[in-house]
PADOLO-225968 format. One record per atom (N, C-alpha, C, CB): residue number from 1; residue in one letter; atom name; x negated, z, y. Coordinates in Angstrom, 2 decimals. Glycine has a CB too. Layout:
NUM/A/CA/X/Z/Y $
...
***
This chain:
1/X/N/-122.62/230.66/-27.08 $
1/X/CA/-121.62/231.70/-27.13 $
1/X/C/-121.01/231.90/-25.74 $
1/X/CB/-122.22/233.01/-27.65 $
2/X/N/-119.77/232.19/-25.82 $
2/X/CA/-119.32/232.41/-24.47 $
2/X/C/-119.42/233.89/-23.52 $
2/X/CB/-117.97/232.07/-24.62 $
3/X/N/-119.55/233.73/-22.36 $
3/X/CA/-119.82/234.62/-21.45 $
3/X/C/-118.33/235.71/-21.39 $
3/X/CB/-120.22/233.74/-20.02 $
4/X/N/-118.22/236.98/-21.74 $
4/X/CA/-117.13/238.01/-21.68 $
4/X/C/-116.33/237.61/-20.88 $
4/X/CB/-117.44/239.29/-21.35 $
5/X/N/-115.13/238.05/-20.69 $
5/X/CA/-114.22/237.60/-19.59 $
5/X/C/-114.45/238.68/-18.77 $
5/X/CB/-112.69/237.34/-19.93 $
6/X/N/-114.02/238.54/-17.18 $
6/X/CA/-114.75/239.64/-16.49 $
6/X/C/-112.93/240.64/-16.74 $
6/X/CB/-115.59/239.10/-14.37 $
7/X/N/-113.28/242.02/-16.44 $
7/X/CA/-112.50/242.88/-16.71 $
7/X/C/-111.64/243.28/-15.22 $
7/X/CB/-113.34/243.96/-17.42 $
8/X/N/-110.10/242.89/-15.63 $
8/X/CA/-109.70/243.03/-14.19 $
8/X/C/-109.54/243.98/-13.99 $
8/X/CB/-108.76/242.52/-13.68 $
9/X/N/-109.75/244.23/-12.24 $
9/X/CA/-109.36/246.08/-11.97 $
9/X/C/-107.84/246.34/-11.99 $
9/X/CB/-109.91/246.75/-10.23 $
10/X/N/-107.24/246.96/-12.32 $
10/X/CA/-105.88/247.27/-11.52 $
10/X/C/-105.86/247.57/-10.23 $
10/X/CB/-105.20/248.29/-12.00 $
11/X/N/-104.42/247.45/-9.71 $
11/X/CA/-103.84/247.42/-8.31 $
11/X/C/-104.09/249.10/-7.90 $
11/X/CB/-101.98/246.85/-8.29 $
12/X/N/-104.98/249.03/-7.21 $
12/X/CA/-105.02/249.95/-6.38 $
12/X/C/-106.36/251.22/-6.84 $
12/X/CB/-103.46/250.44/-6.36 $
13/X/N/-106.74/250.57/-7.92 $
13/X/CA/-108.25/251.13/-8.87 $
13/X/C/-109.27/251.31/-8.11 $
13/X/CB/-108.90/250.13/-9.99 $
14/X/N/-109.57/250.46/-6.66 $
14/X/CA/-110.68/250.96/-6.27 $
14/X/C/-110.59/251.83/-5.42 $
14/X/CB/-111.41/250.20/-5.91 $
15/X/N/-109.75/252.09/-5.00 $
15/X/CA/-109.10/252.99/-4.17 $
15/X/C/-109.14/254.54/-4.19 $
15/X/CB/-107.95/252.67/-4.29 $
16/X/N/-108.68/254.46/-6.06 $
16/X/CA/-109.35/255.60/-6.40 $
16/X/C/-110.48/256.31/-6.55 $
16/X/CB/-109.16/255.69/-6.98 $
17/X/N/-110.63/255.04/-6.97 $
17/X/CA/-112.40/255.77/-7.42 $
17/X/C/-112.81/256.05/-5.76 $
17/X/CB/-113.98/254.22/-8.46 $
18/X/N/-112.63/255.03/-5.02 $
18/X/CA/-113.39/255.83/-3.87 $
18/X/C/-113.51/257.22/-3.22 $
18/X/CB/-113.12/255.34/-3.01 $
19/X/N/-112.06/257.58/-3.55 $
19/X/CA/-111.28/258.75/-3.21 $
19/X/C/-112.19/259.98/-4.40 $
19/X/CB/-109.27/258.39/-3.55 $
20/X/N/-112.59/259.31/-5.26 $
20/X/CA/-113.46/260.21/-5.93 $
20/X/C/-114.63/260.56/-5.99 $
20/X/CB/-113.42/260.10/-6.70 $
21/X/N/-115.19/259.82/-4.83 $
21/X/CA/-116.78/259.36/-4.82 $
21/X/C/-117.21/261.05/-4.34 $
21/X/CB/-117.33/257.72/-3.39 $
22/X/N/-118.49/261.14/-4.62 $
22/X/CA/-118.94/262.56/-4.11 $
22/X/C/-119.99/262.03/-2.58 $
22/X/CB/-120.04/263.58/-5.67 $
23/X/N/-119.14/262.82/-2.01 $
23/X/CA/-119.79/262.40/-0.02 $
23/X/C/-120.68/263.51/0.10 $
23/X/CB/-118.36/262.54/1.69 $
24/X/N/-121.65/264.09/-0.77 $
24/X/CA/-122.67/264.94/-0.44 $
24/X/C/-123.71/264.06/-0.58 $
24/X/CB/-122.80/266.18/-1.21 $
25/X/N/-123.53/263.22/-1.04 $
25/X/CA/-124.61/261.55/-0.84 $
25/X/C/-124.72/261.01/0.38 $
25/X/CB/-124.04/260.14/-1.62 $
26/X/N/-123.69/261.04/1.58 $
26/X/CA/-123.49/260.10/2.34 $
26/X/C/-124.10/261.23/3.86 $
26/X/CB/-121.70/259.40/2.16 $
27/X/N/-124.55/260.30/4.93 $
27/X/CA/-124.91/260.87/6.42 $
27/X/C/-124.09/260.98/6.94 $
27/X/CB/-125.63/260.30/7.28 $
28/X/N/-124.05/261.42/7.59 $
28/X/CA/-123.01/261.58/9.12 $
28/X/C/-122.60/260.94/9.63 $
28/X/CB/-123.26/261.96/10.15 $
29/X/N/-123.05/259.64/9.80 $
29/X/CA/-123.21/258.32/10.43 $
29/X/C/-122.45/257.45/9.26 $
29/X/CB/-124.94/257.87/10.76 $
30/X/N/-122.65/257.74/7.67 $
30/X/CA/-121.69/256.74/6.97 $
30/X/C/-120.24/257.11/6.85 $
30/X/CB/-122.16/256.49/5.59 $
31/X/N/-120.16/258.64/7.16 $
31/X/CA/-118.95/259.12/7.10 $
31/X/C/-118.50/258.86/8.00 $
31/X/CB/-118.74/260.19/6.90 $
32/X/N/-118.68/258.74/9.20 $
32/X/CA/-117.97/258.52/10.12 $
32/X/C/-117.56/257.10/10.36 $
32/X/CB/-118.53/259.04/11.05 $
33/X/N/-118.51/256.03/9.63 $
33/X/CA/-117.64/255.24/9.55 $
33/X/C/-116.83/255.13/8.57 $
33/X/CB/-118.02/254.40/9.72 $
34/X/N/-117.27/255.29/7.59 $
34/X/CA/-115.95/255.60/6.20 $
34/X/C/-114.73/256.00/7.05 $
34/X/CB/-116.33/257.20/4.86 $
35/X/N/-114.44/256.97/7.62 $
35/X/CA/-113.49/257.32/8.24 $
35/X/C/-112.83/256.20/9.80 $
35/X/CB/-114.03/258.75/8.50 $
36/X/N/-113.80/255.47/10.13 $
36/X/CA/-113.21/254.37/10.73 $
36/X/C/-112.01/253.45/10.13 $
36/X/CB/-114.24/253.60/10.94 $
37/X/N/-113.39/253.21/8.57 $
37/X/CA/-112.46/252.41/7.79 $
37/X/C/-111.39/252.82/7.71 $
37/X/CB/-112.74/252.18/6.65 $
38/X/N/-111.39/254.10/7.05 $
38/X/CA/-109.93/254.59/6.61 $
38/X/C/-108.99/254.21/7.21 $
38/X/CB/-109.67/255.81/6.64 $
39/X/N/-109.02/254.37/9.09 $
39/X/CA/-108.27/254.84/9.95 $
39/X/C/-107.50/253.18/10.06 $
39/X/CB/-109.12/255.67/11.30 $
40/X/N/-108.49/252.44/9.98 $
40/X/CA/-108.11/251.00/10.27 $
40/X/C/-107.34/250.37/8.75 $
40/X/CB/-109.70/250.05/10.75 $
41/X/N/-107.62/250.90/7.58 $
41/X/CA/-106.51/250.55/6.69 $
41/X/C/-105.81/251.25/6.51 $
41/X/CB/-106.67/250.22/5.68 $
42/X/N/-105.47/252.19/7.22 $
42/X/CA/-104.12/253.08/7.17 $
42/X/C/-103.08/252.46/8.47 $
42/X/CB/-104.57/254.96/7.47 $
43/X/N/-103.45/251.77/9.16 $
43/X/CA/-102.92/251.29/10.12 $
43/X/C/-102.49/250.23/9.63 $
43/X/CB/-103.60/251.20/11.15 $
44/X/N/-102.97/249.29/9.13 $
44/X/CA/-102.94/247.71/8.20 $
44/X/C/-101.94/248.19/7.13 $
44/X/CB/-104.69/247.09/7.33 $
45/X/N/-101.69/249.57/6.70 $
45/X/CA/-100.78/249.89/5.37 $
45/X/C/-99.42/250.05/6.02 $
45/X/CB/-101.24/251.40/4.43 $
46/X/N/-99.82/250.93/7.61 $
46/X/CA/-98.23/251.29/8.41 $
46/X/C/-97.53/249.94/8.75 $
46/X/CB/-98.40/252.23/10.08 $
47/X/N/-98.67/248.75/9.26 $
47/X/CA/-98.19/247.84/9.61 $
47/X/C/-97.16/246.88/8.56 $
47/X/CB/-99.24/247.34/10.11 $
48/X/N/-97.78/247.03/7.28 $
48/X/CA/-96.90/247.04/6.27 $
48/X/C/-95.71/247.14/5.89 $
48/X/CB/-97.10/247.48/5.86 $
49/X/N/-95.90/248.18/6.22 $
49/X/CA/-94.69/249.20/5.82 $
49/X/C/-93.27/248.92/6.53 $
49/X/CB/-95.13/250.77/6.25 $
50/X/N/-93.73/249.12/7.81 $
50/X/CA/-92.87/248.51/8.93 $
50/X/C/-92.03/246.86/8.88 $
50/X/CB/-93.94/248.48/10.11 $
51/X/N/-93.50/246.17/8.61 $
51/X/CA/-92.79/244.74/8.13 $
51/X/C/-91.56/244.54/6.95 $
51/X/CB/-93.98/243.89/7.55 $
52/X/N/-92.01/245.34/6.25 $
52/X/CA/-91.38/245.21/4.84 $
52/X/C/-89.59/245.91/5.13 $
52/X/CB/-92.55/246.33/3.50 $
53/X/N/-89.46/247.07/5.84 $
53/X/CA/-88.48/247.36/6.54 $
53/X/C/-87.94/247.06/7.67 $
53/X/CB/-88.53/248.11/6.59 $
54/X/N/-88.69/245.98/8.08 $
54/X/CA/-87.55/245.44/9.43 $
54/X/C/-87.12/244.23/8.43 $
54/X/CB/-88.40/244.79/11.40 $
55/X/N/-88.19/243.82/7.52 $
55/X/CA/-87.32/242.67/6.51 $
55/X/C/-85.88/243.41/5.90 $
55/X/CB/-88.45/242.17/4.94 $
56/X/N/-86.31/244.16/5.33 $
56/X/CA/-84.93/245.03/4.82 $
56/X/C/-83.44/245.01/5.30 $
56/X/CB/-85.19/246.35/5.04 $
57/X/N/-84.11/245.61/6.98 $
57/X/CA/-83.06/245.92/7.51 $
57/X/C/-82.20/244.46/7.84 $
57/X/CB/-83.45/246.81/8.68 $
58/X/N/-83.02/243.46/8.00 $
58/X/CA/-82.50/242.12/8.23 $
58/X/C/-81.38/241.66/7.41 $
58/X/CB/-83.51/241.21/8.07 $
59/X/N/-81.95/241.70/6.17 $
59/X/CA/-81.38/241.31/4.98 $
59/X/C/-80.25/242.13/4.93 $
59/X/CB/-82.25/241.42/3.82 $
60/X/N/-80.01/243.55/5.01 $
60/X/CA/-79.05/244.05/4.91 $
60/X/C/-78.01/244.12/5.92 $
60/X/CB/-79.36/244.91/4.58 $
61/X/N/-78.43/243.60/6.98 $
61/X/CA/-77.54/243.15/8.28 $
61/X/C/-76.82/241.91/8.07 $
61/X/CB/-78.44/242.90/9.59 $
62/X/N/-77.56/240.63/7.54 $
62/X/CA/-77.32/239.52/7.09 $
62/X/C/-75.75/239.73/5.73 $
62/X/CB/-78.96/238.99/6.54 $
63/X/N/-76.25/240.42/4.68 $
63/X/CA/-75.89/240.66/3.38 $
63/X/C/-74.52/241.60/3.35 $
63/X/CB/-77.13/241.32/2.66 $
64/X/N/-74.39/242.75/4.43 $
64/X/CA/-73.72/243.65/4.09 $
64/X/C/-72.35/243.34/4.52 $
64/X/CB/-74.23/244.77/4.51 $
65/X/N/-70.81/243.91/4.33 $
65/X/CA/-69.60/243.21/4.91 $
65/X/C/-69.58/243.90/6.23 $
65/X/CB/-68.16/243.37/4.04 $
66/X/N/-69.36/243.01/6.95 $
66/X/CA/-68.73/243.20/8.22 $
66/X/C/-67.46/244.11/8.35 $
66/X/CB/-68.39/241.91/8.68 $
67/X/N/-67.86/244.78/10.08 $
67/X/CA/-66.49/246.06/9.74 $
67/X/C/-65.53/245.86/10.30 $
67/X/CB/-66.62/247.54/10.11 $
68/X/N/-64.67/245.34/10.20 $
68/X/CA/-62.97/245.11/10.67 $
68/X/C/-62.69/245.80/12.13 $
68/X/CB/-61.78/245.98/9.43 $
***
């Protein structure tokens, strides 16, 4: 018999749940790095962000009519 197919997460699913996790479990010491993490994929998201809009702006420099 065949083995289940594994169940995909959606985009951005674990994310949540983390955001839901209860941190009365966690030390001082994991929170604080939890909050490293954070800090370092919120930076990796700006860096993003930024890329994706200097692409933009390119394209629309490239794309848009020139002004007389």
């Amino acid at each position: 018999m065949d083995e289940p197919a594994d169940v995909r997460v959606g985009r951005g699913q674990r994310l949540i749940e983390a955001c839901r996790e209860d941190l009365d479990l966690y030390a001082v010491s994991e929170l604080e790095e939890r909050l490293e993490i954070l800090a370092s994929e919120r930076a990796r998201v700006q860096a993003q962000i930024e890329k994706k809009l200097s692409g933009r702006a390119a394209a629309d420099a490239l794309f848009s009519p020139r002004a007389n």
